[in-house]
Kinemage of the C-alpha trace (Angstrom):
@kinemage 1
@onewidth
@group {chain A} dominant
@subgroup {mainchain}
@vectorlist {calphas} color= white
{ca unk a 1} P 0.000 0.000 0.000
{ca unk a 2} L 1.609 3.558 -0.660
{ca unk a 3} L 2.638 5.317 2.062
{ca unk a 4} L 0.473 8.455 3.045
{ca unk a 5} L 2.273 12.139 2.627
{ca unk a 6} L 3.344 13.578 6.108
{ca unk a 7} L 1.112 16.851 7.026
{ca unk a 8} L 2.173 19.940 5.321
{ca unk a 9} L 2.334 21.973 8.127
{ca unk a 10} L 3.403 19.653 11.207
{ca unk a 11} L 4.719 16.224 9.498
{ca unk a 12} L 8.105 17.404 9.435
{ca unk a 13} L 8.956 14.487 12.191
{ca unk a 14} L 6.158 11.597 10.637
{ca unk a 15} L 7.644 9.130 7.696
{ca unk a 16} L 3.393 9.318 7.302
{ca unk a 17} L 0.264 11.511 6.606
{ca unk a 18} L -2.313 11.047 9.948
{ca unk a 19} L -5.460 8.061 8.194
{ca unk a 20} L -8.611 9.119 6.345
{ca unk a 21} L -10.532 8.489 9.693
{ca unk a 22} L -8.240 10.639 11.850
{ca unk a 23} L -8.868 13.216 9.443
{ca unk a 24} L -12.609 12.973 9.665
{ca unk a 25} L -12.113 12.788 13.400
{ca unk a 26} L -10.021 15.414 13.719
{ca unk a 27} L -10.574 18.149 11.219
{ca unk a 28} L -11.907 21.704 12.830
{ca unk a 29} L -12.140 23.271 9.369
{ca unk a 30} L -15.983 22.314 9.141
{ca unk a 31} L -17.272 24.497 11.919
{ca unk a 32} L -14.625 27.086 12.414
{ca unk a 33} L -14.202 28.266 9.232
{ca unk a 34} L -16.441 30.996 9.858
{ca unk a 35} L -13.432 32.304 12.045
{ca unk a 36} L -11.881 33.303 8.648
{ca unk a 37} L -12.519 37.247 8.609
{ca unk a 38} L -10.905 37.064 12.305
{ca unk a 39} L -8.431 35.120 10.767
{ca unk a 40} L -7.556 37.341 8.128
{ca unk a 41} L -7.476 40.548 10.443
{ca unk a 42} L -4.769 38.760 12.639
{ca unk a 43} L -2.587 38.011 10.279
{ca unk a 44} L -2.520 40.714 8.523
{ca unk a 45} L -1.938 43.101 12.405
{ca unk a 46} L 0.790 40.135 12.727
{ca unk a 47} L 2.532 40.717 9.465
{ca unk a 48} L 2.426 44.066 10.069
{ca unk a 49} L 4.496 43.564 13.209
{ca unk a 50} L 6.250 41.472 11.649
{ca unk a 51} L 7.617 44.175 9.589
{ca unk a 52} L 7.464 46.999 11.739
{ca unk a 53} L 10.157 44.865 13.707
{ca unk a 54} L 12.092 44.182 11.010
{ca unk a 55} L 12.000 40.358 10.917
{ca unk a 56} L 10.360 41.014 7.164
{ca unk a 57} L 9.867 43.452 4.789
{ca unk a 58} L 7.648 45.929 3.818
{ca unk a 59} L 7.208 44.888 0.553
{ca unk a 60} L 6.845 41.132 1.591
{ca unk a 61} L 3.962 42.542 4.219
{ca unk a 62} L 2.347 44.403 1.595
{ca unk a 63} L 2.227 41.221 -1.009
{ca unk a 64} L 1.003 38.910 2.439
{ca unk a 65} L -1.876 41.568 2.945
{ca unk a 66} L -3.371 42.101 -0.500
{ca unk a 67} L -2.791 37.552 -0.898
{ca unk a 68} L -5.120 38.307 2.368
{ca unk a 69} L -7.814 40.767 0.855
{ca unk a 70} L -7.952 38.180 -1.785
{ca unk a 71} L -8.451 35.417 -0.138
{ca unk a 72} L -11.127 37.131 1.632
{ca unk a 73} L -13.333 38.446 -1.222
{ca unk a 74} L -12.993 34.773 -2.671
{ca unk a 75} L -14.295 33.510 0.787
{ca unk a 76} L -16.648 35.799 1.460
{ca unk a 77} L -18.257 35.225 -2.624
{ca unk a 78} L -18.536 31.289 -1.367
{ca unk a 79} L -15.356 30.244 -4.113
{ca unk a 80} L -13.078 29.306 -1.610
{ca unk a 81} L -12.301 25.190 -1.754
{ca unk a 82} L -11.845 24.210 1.916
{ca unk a 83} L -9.790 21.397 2.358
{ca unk a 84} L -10.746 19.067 5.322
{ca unk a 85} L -6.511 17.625 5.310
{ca unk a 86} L -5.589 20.924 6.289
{ca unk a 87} L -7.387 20.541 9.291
{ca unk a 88} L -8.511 24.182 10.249
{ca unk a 89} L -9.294 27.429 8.912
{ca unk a 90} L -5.668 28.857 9.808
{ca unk a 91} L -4.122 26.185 7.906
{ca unk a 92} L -6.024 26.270 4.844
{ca unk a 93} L -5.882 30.441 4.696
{ca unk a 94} L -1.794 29.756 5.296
{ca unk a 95} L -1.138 27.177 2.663
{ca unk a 96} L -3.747 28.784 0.301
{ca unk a 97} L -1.493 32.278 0.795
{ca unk a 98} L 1.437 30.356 0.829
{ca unk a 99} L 1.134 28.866 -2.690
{ca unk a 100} L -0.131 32.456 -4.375
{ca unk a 101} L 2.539 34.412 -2.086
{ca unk a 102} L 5.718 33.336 -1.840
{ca unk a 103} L 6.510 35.856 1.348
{ca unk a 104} L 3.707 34.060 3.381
{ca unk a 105} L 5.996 31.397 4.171
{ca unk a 106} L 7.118 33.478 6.524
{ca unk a 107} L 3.640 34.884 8.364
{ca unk a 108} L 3.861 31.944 10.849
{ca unk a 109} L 7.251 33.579 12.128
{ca unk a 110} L 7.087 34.048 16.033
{ca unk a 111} L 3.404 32.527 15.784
{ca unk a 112} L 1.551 29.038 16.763
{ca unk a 113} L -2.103 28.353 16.800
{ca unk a 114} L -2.823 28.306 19.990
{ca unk a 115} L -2.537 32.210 20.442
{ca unk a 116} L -3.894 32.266 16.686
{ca unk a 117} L -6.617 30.915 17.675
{ca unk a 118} L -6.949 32.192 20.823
{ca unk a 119} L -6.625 36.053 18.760
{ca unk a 120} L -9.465 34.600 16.368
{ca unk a 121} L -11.879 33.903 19.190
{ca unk a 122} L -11.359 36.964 21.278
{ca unk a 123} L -11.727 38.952 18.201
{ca unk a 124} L -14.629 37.100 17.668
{ca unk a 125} L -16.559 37.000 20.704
{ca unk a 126} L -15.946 41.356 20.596
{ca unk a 127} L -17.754 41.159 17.256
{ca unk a 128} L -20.302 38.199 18.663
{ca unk a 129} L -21.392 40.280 21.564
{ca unk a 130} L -22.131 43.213 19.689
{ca unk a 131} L -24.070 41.396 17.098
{ca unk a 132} L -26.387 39.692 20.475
{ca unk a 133} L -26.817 42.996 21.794
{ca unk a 134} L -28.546 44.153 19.153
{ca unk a 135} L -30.495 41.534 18.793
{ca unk a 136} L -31.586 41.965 22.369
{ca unk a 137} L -31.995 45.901 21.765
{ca unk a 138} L -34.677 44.768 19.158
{ca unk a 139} L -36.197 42.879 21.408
{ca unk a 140} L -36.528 45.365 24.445
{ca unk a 141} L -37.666 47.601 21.251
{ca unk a 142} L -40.361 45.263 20.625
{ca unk a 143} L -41.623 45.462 24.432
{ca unk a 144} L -41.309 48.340 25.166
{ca unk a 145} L -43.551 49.599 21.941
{ca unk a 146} L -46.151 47.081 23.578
{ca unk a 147} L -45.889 48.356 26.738
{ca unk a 148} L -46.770 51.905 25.047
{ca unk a 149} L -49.990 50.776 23.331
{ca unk a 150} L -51.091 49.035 26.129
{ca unk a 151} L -49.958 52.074 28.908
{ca unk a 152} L -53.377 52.379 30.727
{ca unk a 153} L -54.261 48.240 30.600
{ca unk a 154} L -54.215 46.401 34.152
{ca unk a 155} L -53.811 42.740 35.147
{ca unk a 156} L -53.198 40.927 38.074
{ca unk a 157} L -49.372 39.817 38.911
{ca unk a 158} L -48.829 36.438 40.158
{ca unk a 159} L -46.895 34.649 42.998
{ca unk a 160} L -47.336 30.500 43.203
{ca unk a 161} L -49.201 30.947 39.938
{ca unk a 162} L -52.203 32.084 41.918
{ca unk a 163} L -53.420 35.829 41.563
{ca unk a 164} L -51.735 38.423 44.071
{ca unk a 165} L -51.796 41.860 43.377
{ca unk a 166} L -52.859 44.428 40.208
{ca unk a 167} L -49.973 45.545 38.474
{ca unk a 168} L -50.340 47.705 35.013
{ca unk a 169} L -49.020 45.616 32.004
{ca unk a 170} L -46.401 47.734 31.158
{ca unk a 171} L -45.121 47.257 34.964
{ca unk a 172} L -44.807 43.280 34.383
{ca unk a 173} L -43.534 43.951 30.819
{ca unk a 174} L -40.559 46.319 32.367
{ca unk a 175} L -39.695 43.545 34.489
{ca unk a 176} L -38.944 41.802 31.169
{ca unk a 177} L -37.136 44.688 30.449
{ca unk a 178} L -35.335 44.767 33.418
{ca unk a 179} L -33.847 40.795 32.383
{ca unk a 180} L -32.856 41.876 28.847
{ca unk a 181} L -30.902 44.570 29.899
{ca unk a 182} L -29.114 42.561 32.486
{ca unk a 183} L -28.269 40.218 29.519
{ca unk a 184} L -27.021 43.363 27.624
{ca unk a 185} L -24.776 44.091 30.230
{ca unk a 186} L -23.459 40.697 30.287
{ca unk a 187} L -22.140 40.519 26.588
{ca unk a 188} L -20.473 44.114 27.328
{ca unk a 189} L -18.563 42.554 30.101
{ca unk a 190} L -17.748 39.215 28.149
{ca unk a 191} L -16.399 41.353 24.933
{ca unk a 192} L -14.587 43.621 27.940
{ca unk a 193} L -13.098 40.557 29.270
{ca unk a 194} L -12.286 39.625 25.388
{ca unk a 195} L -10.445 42.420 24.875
{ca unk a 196} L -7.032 41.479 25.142
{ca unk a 197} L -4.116 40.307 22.839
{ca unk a 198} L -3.053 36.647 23.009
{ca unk a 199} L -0.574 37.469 19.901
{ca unk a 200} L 2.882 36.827 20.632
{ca unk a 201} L 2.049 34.180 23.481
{ca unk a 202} L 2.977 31.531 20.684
{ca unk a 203} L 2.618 27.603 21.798
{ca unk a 204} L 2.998 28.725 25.928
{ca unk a 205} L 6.408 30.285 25.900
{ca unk a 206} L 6.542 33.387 23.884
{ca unk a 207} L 9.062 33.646 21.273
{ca unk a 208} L 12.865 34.754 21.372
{ca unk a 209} L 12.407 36.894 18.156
{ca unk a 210} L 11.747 40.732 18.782
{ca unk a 211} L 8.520 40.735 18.084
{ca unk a 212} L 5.784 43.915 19.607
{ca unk a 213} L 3.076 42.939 21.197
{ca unk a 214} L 1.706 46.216 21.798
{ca unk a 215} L 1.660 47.556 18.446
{ca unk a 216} L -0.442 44.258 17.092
{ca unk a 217} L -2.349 44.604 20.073
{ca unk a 218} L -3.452 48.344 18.994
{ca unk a 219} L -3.625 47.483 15.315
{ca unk a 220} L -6.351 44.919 16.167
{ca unk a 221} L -8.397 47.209 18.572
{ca unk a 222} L -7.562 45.501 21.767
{ca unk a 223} L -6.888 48.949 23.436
{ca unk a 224} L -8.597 50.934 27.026
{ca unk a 225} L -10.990 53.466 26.994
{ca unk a 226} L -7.881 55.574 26.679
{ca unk a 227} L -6.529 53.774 23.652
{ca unk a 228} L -3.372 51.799 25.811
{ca unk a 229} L -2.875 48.479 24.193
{ca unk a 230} L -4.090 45.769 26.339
{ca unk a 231} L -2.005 42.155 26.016
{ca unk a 232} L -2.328 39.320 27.752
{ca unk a 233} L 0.301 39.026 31.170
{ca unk a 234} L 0.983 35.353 31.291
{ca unk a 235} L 1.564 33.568 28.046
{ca unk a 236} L 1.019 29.875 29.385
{ca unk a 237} L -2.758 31.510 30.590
{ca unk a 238} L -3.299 33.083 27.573
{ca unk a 239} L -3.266 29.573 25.661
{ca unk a 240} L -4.986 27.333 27.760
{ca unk a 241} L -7.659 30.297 29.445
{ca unk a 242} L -11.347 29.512 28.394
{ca unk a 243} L -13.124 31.786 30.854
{ca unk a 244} L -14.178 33.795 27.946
{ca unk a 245} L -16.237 30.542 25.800
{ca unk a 246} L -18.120 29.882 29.118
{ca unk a 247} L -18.840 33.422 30.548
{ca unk a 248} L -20.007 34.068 26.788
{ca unk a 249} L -22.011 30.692 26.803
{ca unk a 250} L -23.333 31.983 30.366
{ca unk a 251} L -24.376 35.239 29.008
{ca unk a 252} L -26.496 33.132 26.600
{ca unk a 253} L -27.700 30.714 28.926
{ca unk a 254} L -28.513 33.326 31.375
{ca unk a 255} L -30.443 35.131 28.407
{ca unk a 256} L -31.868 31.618 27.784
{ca unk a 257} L -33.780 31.304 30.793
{ca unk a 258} L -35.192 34.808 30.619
{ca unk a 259} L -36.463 34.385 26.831
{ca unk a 260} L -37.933 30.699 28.607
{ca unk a 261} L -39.674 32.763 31.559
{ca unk a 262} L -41.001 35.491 29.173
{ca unk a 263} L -42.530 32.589 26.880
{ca unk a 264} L -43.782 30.810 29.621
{ca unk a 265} L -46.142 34.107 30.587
{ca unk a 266} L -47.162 34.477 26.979
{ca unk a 267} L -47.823 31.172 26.575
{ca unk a 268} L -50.387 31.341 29.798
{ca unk a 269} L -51.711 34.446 28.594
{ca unk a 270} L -53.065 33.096 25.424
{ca unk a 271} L -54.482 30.501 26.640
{ca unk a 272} L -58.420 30.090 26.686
{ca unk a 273} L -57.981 30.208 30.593
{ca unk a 274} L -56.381 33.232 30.916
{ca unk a 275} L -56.790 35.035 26.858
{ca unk a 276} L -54.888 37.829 27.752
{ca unk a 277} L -53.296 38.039 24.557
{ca unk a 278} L -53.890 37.189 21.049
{ca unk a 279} L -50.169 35.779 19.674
{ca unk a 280} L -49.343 36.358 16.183
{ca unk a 281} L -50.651 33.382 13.679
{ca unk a 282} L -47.292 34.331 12.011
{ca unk a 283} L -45.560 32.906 15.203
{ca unk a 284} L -47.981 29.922 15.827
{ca unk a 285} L -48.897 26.587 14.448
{ca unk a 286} L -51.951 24.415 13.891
{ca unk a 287} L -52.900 20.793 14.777
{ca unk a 288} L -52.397 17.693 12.259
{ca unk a 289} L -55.653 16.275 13.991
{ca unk a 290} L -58.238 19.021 15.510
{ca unk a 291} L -58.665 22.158 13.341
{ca unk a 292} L -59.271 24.677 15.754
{ca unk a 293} L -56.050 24.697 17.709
{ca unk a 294} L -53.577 27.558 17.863
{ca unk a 295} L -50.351 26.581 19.553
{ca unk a 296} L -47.966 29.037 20.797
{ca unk a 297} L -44.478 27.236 18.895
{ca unk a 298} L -42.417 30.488 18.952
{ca unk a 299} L -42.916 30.515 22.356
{ca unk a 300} L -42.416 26.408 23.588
{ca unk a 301} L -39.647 26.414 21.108
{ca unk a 302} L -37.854 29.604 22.792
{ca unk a 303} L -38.400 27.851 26.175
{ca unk a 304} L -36.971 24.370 24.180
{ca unk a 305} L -34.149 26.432 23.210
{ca unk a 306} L -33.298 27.565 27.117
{ca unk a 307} L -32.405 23.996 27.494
{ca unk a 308} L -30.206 23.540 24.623
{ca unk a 309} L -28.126 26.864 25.773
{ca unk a 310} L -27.551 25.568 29.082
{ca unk a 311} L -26.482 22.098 27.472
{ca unk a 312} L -23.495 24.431 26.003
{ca unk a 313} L -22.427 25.602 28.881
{ca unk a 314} L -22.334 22.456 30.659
{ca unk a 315} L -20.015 20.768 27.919
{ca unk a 316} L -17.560 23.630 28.115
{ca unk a 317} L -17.406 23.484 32.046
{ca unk a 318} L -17.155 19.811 31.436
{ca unk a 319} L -13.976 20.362 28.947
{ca unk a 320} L -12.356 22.372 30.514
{ca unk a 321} L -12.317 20.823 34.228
{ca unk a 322} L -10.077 18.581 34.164
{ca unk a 323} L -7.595 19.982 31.441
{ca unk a 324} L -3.654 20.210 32.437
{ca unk a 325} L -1.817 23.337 31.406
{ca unk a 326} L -1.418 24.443 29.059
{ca unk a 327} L -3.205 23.241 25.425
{ca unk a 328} L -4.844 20.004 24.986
{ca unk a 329} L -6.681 18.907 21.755
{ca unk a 330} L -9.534 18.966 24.000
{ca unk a 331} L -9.876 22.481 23.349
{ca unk a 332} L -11.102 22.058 19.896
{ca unk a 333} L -14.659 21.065 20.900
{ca unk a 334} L -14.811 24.644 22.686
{ca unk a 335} L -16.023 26.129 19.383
{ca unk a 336} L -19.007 24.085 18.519
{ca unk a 337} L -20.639 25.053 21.773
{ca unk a 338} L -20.650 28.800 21.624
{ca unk a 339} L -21.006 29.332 17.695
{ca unk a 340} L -24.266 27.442 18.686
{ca unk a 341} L -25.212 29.416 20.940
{ca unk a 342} L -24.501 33.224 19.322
{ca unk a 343} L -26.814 31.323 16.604
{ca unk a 344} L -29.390 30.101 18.797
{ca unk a 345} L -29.045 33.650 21.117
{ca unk a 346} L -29.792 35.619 18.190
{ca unk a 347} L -32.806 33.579 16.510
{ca unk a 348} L -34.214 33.743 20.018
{ca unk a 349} L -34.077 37.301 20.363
{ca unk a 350} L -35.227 38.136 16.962
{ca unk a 351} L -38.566 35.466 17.389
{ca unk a 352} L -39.178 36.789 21.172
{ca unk a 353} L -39.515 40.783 18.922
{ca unk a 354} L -41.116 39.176 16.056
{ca unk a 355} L -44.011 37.518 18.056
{ca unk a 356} L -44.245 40.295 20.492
{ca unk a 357} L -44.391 43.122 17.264
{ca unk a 358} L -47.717 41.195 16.242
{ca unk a 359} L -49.082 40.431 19.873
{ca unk a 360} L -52.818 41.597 20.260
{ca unk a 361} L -53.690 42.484 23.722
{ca unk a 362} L -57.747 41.337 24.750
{ca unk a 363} L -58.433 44.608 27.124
{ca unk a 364} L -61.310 43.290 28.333
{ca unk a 365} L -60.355 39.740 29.487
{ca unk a 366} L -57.427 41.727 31.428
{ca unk a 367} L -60.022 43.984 32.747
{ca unk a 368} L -62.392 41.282 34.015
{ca unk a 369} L -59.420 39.394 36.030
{ca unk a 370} L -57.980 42.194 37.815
{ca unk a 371} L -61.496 43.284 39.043
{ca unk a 372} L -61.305 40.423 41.325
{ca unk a 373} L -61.440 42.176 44.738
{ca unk a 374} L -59.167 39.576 46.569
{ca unk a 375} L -56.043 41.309 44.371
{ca unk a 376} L -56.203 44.201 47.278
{ca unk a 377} L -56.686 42.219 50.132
{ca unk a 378} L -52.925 43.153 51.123
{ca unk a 379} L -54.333 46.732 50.680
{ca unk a 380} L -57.229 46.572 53.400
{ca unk a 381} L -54.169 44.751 55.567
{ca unk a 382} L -52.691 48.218 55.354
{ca unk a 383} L -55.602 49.791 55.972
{ca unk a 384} L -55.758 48.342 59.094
{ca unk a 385} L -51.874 49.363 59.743
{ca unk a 386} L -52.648 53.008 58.860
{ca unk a 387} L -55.253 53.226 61.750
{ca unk a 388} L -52.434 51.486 64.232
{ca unk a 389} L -52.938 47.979 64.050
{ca unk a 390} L -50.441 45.807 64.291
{ca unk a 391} L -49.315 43.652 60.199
{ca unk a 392} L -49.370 40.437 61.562
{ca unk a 393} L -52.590 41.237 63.456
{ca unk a 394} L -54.096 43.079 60.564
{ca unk a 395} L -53.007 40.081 58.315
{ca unk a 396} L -54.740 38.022 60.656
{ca unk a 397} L -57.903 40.165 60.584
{ca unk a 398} L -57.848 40.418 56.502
{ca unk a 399} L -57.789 36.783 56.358
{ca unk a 400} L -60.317 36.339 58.342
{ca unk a 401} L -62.966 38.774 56.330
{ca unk a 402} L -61.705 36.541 53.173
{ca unk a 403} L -62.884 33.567 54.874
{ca unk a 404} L -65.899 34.446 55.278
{ca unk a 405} L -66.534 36.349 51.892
{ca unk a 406} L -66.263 32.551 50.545
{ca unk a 407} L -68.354 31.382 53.084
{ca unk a 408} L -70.513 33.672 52.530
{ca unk a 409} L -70.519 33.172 48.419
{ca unk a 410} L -70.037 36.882 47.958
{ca unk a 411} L -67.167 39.041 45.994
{ca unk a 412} L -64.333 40.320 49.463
{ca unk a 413} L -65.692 44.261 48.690
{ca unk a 414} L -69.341 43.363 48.766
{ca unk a 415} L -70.309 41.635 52.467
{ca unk a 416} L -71.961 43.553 55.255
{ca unk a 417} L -69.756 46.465 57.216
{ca unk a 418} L -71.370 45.153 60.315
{ca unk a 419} L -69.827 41.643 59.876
{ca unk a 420} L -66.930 42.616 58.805
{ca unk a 421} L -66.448 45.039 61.437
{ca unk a 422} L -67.154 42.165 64.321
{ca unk a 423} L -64.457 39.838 62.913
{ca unk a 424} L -62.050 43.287 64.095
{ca unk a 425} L -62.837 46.655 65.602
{ca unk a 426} L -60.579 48.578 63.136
{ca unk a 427} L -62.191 48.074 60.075
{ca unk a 428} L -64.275 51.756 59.837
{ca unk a 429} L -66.907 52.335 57.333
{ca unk a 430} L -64.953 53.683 55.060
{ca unk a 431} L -63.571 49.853 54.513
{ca unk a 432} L -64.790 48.979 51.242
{ca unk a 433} L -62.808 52.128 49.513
{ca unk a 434} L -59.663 49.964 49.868
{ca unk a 435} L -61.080 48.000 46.775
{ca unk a 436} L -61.051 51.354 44.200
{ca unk a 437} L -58.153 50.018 41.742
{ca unk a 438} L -57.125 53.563 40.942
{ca unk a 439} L -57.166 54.528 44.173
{ca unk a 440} L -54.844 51.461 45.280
{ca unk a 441} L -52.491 51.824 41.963
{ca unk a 442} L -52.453 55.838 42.646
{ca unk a 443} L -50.734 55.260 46.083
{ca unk a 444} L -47.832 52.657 45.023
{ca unk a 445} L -46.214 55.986 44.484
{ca unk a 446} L -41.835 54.334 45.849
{ca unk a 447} L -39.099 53.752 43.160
{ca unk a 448} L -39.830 50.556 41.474
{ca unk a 449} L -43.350 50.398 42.403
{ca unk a 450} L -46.687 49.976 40.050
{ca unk a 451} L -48.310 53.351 40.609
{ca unk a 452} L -48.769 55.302 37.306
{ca unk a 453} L -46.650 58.227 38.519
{ca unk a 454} L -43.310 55.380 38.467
{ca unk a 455} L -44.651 53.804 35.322
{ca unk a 456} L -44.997 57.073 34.098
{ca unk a 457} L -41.112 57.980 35.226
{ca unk a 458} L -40.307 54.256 33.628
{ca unk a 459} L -41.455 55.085 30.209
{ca unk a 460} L -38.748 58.292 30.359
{ca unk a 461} L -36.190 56.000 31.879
{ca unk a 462} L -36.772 53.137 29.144
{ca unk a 463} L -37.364 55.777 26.028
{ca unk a 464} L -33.868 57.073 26.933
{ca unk a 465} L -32.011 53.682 27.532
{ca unk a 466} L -33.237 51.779 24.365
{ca unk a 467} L -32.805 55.218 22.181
């Protein structure tokens, strides 16, 4: 049988090429070949050192960068021939350089791919979190637009799945708002803690050429506020660090959960029980079997999807527990796992905007729930503490008037003064005002609170934040 080639790029010490099925096992180019623009940027910043240094010329930087721009276009118009031998995207955008460029030969100078790759990911997760918060900014768009249209609407808020207190919609849909921006937050901090140069780390041990890691470290935008070049400090952490993949795939399973918990609400609210809403046919499915089903898919998928984002993060904790310094081949399978979820992330936040942009909200079946009296039984309970009566004894007293309102087979706000003043002495005649929703809404006037004058201030705050 004839002997296989050794590898082009690491057989130097092989008398043989690595078998068909090790290829197919081991081959990266598949899924991170969409690293290739990162790619591209940090070897051209690279070469640029390279040459800034000295160890090659300008001209021979020059003819790597345009070979660069070139391959680039021809990637980006779907004509470049990825070659599964080569293993990964660095290899096959080296050798494909290599053969049109005879200078590229010397672009892996004072380079290995583990701070390649480490530079392709950090550059990519900058550009990843962007692209999420956006998607999220659409989202809180979305809400905040049905919040608007649906200002003056009230329903009752829920602890234990059982009614509690009246909130206005716009109050529980701010709470949503509250999540997403959290989840904002978090992809600013992942991309901060992205934002520093692994270049020049090499395999674990630096290089004893003269390179700068500063100057490709400002060339590629890893830089402060004030525009200081920030590098990595330890070049055996640079290689084997992963923080970044999971506190990016936290970010998105974090984001997960709250796209799951908003779904979960819709989902109850537009069901015949509850028919709060009216979700978007655009966003929902029928039944093979009985015609006049509506299912809310956007919404059980995006709680489906919750799942499958927390599944990522688990196998990169997984992978990366047990893992001596500094690179193991291990690492490979920490790409698969976030590219998934950026994807997933972003479909969910673009379905959560889509199927709240065509949400209908049924006025009068939130109208009819929140006139249950019971929501502002915690009211009379500080009725009773305004005229000096002890909460837990006022608590007591409340409960004991609800009671007997379902004894008695009558709404809380419609039995007798006279019994409900011998269950306690501080219940006045004045009693049954309590139960006047505007009057209860108008004085939940504290920071954070459901009163209109705070949802009012809320709208400002939330108009200004999401431009």
């Amino acid at each position: 049988m004839a002997k296989k080639s050794s590898q082009a790029t690491w057989g130097g010490r092989f008398s043989a090429g690595p078998a068909d099925l090790m290829l197919q096992f081991s081959e990266s180019v598949s899924f991170d070949h969409r690293l290739a623009p990162f790619d591209i940027a940090g070897s051209k910043a690279h070469a640029a050192m390279l040459a800034h240094t000295g160890l090659i010329t300008a001209q021979e930087r020059d003819a790597i960068h345009a070979g660069l721009d070139a391959i680039l276009r021809e990637i980006e118009a779907g004509k470049f021939a990825w070659d599964v031998k080569l293993e990964d995207v660095h290899m096959n955008i080296e050798q494909a350089l290599t053969k049109r460029v005879p200078a590229a030969a010397k672009l892996h100078t004072a380079r290995s791919r583990n701070d390649q790759v480490a530079t392709d990911m950090r550059l990519w997760f900058r550009h990843a979190c962007g692209m999420l918060g956006a998607e999220i900014l659409g989202a809180q768009r979305a809400l905040l637009a049905v919040a608007a249209a649906n200002r003056d609407v009230l329903i009752p808020g829920y602890t234990h799945l059982q009614r509690a207190q009246p909130v206005y919609l716009a109050h529980h849909l701010f709470a949503w708002l509250e999540m997403l921006e959290r989840d904002r937050s978090r992809f600013a901090g992942v991309a901060a803690q992205a934002n520093w140069c692994p270049l020049g780390s090499g395999a674990l041990a630096g290089t004893t050429l003269p390179i700068d890691r500063e100057y490709t470290a400002r060339a590629l935008g890893f830089v402060d506020a004030k525009g200081r070049p920030q590098v990595t400090q330890n070049s055996m952490d640079t290689v084997a660090d992963r923080d970044v993949f999971i506190e990016f795939a936290t970010a998105c399973a974090l984001a997960g959960v709250h796209f799951s918990r908003m779904a979960e609400d819709l989902i109850l609210w537009s069901s015949a029980e509850f028919k709060f809403v009216e979700l978007p046919d655009a966003f929902c499915t029928g039944s093979s079997l009985m015609p006049q089903k509506k299912n809310p898919d956007s919404c059980e998928l995006l709680r489906g999807k919750s799942a499958r984002l927390q599944g990522n993060l688990h196998t990169l904790l997984t992978l990366a527990k047990g893992l001596p310094l500094t690179y193991n081949r291990d690492l490979q399978e920490d790409k698969p796992p976030v590219f998934d979820s950026f994807d997933q992330t972003a479909l969910c936040a673009r379905v959560l905007a889509g199927t709240l942009a065509g949400m209908t909200v049924h006025r009068d079946r939130c109208a009819a729930a929140v006139a249950d009296p019971a929501l502002l039984a915690t009211d009379l309970a500080d009725y009773l503490v305004d005229r000096g009566v002890p909460f837990r004894e006022a608590h007591h007293a409340v409960g004991a008037v609800v009671a007997l309102a379902e004894k008695q087979g009558v709404p809380l706000n419609l039995l007798p003064t006279a019994d409900v003043r011998r269950l306690h002495p501080g219940f006045g005649p004045d009693w049954a005002e309590v139960f006047d929703l505007k009057r209860a809404l108008a004085r939940r006037r504290g920071t954070g609170m459901p009163g209109p004058a705070q949802v009012a201030k809320q709208f400002k705050r939330w108009g200004k934040i999401l431009g």
